[in-house]
N, C-alpha and C positions, 0 to 999 in steps of 0.2 A: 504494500500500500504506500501512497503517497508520503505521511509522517509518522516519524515516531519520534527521535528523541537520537540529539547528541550529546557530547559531555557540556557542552553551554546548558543544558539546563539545569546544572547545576545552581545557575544566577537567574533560571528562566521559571523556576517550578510556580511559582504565582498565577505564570500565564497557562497554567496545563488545566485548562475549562474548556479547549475547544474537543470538540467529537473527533475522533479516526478520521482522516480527511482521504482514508480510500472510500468512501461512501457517503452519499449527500448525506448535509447535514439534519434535516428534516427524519432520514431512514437510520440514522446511526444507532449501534446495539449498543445501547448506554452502560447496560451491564457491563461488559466488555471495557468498553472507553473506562467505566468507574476504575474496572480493576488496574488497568494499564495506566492511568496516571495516579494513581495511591504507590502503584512499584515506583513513579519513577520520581514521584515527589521525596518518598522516603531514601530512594535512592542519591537523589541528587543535591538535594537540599540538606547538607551536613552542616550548616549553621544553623538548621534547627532543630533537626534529632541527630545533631554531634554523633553521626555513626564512625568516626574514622578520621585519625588523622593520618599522613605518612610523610617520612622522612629518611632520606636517601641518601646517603654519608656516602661521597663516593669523588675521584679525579680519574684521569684519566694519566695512565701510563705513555704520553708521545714522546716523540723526538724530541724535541726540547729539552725532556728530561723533566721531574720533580719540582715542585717551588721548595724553595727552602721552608723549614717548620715553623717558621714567622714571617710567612712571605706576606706581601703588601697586598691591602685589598685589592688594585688592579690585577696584579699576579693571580690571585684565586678565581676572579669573576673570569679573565681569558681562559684558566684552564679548566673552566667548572664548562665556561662556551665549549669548549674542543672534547669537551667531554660526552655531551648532549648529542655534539653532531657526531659524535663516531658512536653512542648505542644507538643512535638512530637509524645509522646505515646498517645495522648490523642484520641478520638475517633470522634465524633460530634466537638467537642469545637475545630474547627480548623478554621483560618481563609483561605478564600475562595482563589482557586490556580490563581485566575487571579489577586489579589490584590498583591500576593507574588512573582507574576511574573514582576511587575512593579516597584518591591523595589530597591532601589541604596544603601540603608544606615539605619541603625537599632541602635538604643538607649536603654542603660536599665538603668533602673531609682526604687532602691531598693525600697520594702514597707515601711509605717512605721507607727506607732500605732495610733490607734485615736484618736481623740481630740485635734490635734494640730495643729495649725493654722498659715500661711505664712513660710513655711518650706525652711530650701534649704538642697538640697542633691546632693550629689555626685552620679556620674553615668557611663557608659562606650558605647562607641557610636564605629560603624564600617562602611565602605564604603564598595562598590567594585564596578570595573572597567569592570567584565564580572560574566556572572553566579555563576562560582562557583568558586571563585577566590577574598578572603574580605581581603581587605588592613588593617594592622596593627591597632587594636583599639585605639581610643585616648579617653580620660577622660573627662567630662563634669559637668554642675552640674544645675539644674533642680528647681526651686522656683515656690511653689506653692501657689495658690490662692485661693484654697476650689473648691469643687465641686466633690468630689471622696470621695471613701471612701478609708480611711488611709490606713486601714490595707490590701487594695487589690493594687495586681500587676497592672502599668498604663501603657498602649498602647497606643502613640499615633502614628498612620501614613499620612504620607505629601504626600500628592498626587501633589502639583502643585509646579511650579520652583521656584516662590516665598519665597515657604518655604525654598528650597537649599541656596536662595539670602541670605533669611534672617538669617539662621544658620550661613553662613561664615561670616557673617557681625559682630558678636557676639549676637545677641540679634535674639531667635526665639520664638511670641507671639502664645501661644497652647489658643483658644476660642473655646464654645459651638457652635457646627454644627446644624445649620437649616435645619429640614426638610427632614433629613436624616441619617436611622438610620443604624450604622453601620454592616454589613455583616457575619453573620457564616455561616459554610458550612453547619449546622442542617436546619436553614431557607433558603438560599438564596447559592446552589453550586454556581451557576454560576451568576455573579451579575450584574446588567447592566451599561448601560455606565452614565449614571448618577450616579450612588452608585459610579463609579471610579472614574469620572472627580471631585468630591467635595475636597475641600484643604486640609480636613484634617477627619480622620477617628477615633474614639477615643473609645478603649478597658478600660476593667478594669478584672483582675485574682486573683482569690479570690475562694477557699477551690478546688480547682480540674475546675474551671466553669469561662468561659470567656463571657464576655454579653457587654454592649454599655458603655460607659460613658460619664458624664457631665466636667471633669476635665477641670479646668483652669490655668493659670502657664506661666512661660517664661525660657525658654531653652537656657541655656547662654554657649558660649563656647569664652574663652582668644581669641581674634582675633589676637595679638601679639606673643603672643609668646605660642599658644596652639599647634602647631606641635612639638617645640621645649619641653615643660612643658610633653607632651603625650610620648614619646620619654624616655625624665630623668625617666618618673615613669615606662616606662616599661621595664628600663634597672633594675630595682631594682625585676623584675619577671620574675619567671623560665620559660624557652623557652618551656617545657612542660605545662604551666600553660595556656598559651597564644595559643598554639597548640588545646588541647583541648576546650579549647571557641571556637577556628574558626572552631574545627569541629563540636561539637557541631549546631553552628550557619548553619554550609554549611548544616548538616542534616536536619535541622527544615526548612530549606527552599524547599528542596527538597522532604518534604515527606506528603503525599495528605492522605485523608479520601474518599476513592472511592466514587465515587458519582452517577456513572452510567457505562455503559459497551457500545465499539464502537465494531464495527465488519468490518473485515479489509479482502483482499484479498491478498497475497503477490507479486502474478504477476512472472517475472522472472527478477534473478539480473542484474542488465546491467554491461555489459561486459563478462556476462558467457554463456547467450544466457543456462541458465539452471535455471531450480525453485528451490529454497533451500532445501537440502535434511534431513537436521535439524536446534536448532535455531542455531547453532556455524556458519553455513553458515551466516545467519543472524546476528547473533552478529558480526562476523569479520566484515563484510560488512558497517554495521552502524559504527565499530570502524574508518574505513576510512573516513566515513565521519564525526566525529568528536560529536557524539550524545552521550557519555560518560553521567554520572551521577555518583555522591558519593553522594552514601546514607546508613546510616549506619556504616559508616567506612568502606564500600567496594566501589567500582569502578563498573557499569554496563553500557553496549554498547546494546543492543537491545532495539530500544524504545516499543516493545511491550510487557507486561505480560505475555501473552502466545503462542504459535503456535500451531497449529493443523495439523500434516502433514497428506502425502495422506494416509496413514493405518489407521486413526482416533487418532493415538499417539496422547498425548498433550503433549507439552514441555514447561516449565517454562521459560522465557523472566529475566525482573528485578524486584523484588519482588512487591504485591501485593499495599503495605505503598511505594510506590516510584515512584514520578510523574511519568510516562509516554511520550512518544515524538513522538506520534503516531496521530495527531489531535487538528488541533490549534484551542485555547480556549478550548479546552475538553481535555485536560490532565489528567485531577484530575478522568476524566474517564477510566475505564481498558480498555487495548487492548487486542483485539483477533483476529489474523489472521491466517487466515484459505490457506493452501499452493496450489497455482492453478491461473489461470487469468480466471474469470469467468464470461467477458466482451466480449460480440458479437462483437463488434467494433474493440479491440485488439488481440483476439481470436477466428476469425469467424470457422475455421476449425479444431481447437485443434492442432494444430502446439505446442502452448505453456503450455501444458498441459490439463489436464482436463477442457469441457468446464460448469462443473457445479460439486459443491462438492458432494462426494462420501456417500453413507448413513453412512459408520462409523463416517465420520467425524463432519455431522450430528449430530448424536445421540450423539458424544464424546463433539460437541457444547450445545447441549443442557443439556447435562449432567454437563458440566463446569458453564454453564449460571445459571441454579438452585442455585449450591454451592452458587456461588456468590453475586446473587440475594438474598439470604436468611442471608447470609454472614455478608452484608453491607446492606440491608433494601433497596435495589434497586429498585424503581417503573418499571413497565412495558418502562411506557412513558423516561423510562432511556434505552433502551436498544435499539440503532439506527443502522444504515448505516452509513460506514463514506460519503458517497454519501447524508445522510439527512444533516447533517451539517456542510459541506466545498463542494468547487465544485469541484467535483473528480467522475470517474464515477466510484470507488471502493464501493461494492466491485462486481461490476460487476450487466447488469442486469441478468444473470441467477443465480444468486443465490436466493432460492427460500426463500424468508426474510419471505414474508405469511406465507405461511406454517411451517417454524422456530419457527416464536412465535403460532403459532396455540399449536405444541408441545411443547413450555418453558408453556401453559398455564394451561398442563392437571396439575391437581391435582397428586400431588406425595409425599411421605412423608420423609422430611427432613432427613431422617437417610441414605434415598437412593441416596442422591446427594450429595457422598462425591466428585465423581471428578476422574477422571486420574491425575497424578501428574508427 
């Protein structure tokens, strides 16, 4: 369907009164619409039911080499930036989009050589108040107790309020997690609610490769006068220097390692009482409601990948590396929707277009679904209905999903599935 929900509504959940917008507004299953915006108000809205902070103690090992253990704010924010854009490019080694969609606040806490024991380092920590929108970084400093390896980049993430408590207070104790080992997108896309609800989550980055860690340590920040202290040092840094870390940071938040493909209907846009005649229909459409994304250092409004109109065209949405806002909890999944309401219930006599997609569109699905699938190492068992995993009757039952994967299953050779673009 048309809308659902990207990480911006984290700053948007006020506005989640409108109906499912794959279906006029007058015919929407309020039921339905009830239950999907209660997930995602609770979901998104962490300044009111405080479900989750996180915090990401982490540099980046480059060329350059290490900042010294007292290095100067400018030195931290450049290499917290080159940090951002190298987990960003990364492939597997990403951490999972349901844990990134719960983050309020991010830490980076330099490497440093090994061998050296009870450290304190200087560090740079950011908040933010909506998705894509991180309040001015303030300076921190990090004392460690062993349990890492030196020379690798430290992630640690706070999942519970506690932890928020215990940061503002000055003193936040980072311990070994029991019982639960922390989440990448290679092992565990989608991770369950036990993997999220645990207090604290702890990475370690080191040669290109992100994995679990044992790290121990206490996270101190000036309770006094650290707004004021964060402040003086960042008036001694170029408005450039501090721009690029938050974009930086906004990217690496925003951008997924595909992990499976939904398949979507678009229905027709309400208020037009017409089906999207391409995605610029659909892109405007979502800009009104507020579904924006910067990734990359560009700006995107269509929460889905791609579209399939009625000739079989495919048309490119927001790039492939860039959540998605097509499918809660399955972001990190591509979208593909396919132009038509192909729902008996909404569509019994084709009033609203085709009651079932056209073979080109079809084949141009299926031909899209291979690239993809070969693309990103997509299992079969990745390629759903958004009707299997949210309650939504999209994309309709005449679309003939059987018979779909009968054809994504025949054997065909990799050189032939390059795709419409």
């Amino acid at each position: 369907m048309l809308v659902l929900y990207n990480r911006l509504s984290f700053r948007r959940s006020a506005q989640r009164t409108t109906p499912r917008p794959d279906i006029p507004l007058q015919q929407a299953n309020h039921a339905n619409v009830g239950r999907i915006e209660a997930v995602e108000d609770y979901e998104f809205a962490l300044p009111r039911y405080t479900t989750a902070l996180f915090f990401c103690l982490a540099v980046s090992v480059t060329a350059s080499g290490h900042p010294p253990k007292n290095a100067k704010p400018a030195e931290l924010l450049k290499h917290a930036a080159r940090l951002f854009k190298d987990l960003s490019r990364g492939s597997a080694n990403r951490i999972p989009d349901a844990v990134l969609n719960r983050t309020r606040c991010v830490a980076v806490i330099p490497a440093i050589p090994t061998g050296t024991a009870n450290v304190s380092r200087r560090g740079v920590a950011a908040c933010r108040e909506a998705s894509d929108h991180w309040n001015a970084p303030t300076f921190i400093t990090f004392e460690e107790n062993g349990g890492s390896k030196h020379n690798a980049d430290l992630l640690i993430f706070i999942l519970k309020d506690a932890g928020v408590r215990a940061l503002r207070s000055g003193r936040l104790e980072i311990q070994r997690q029991k019982h639960v080992v922390a989440p990448l997108v290679a092992t565990t896309a989608i991770p369950t609610q036990v993997e999220l609800n645990v207090e604290l989550l702890t990475y370690e980055y080191a040669g290109s490769a992100l994995s679990g860690s044992g790290a121990r340590g206490v996270l101190r920040q000036d309770v006094d006068k650290s707004r004021h202290a964060s402040d003086q040092a960042l008036s001694h840094v170029s408005k450039k220097i501090t721009e690029r870390y938050l974009s930086s940071l906004t990217s690496f938040f925003n951008t997924i390692t595909p992990t499976g493909i939904v398949i979507h209907h678009t229905a027709m846009i309400p208020g037009k009482n017409a089906l999207p005649r391409s995605e610029r229909d659909i892109d405007k459409y979502h800009e009104t409601r507020g579904f924006e994304i910067a990734c990359s250092g560009h700006i995107y409004h269509a929460a889905y990948h791609y579209i399939i109109l009625t000739n079989g065209r495919v048309q490119a949405g927001r790039p492939e590396r860039c959540e998605g806002a097509h499918a809660e909890g399955y972001n990190s999944y591509l979208g593909i929707s396919i132009v038509g309401d192909f729902d008996s219930q909404d569509n019994p006599t084709g009033k609203k277009g085709a009651i079932k997609p056209s073979e080109k569109q079809i084949a141009s699905l299926v031909k899209l679904c291979r690239r993809l699938k070969d693309r990103y190492n997509i299992p079969f068992q990745h390629i759903v209905r958004h009707s299997d995993i949210s309650s939504t009757r999209c994309p309709g039952d005449r679309f003939p999903f059987s018979a779909f994967l009968q054809q994504l299953q025949t054997t065909t050779p990799k050189s032939s599935a390059s795709g419409n673009r």
